[in-house]
C-alpha positions in Angstrom: 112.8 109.3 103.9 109.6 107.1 103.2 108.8 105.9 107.0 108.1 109.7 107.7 105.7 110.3 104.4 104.3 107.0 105.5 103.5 108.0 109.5 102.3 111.4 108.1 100.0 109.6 105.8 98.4 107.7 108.3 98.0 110.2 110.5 96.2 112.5 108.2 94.3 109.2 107.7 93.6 108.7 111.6 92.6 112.6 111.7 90.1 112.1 108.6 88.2 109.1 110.2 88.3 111.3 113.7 86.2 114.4 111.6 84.1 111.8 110.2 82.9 110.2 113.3 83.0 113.3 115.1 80.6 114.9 112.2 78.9 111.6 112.6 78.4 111.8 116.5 77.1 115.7 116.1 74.7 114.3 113.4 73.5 111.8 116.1 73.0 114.1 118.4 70.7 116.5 116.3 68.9 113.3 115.0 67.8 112.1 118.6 65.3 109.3 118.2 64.1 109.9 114.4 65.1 106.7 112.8 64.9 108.5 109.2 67.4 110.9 111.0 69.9 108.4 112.0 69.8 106.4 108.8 70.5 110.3 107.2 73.9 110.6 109.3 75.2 107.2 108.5 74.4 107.9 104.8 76.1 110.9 104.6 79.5 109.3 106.8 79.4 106.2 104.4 79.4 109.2 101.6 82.3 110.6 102.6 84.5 107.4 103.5 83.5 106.3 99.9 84.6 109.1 98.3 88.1 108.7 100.1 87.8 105.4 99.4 87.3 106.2 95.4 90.6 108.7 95.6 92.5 106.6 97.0 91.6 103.3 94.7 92.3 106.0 91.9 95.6 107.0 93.1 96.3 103.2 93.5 95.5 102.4 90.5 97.5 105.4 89.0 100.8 104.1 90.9 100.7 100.2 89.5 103.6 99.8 87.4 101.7 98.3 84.1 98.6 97.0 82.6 98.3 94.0 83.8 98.5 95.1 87.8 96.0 97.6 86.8 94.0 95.5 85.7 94.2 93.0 88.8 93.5 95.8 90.7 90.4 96.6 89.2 89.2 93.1 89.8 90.3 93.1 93.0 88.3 96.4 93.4 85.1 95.2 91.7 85.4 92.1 94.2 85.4 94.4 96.8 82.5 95.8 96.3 80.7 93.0 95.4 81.9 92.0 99.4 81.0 96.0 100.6 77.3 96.0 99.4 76.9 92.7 102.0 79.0 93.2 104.5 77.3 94.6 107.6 73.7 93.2 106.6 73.0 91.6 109.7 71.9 94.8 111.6 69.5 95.3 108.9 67.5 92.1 109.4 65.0 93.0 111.7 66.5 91.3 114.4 67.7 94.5 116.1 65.4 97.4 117.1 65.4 99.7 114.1 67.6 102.6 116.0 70.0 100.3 117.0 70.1 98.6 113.6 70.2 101.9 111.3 73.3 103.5 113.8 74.9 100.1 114.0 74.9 99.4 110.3 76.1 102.6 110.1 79.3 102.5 111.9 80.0 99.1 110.4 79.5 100.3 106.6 81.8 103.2 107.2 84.0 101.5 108.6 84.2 98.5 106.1 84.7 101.2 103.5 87.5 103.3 105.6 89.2 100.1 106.1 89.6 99.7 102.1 90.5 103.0 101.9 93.5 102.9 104.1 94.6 99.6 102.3 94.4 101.3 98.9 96.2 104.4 100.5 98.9 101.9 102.0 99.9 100.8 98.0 100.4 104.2 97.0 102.4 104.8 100.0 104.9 101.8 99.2 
């Protein structure tokens, strides 16, 4: 009974990150070549995959069976973030060409987050 709540899970999962890139892509393509522009549309997808990401940590957290996992998890969560807020840096060292670096960070943040979020999702699904 829980293997097909589970593969319906993660495929409302891989349909969410789908509208997400494809709102993304169409962001892109209004943006053109207007750096402010791009940097916009990854905003607003990092936006979105964090608030999944903040639902799901909730429900997680909501599912552990006592205080002491909750707590863990909360560290874990805070750790996280601490690891979120550097991950995907390098394509904002002025190494790439700013276009390349603003959508590139982009898709990497987004998807650091996204991945958290379907590991949180994953211990509510257990």
């Amino acid at each position: 009974m829980r293997l097909p709540a589970l593969a319906l899970a993660l495929l409302a999962l891989v349909q969410a990150a789908r509208a997400d890139e494809a709102a993304y892509r169409a962001c892109l393509g209004k943006a053109g070549a207007n750096e402010t522009a791009l940097s916009r549309c990854g905003d607003e997808w990092a936006t979105r995959a964090e608030a999944a990401m903040g639902a799901a940590f909730k429900s997680a957290l909501g599912d552990m069976p006592g205080e002491a996992a909750k707590k863990a998890l909360a560290e874990e969560q805070a750790a996280w973030a601490a690891f979120r807020d550097k991950s995907c840096l390098m394509f904002s060292s002025g190494d790439f060409p700013r276009d390349v670096g603003a959508v590139s960070f982009a898709v990497c943040r987004a998807g650091v987050i996204e991945a958290r979020a379907k590991y949180l999702k994953n211990l509510t699904d257990n």
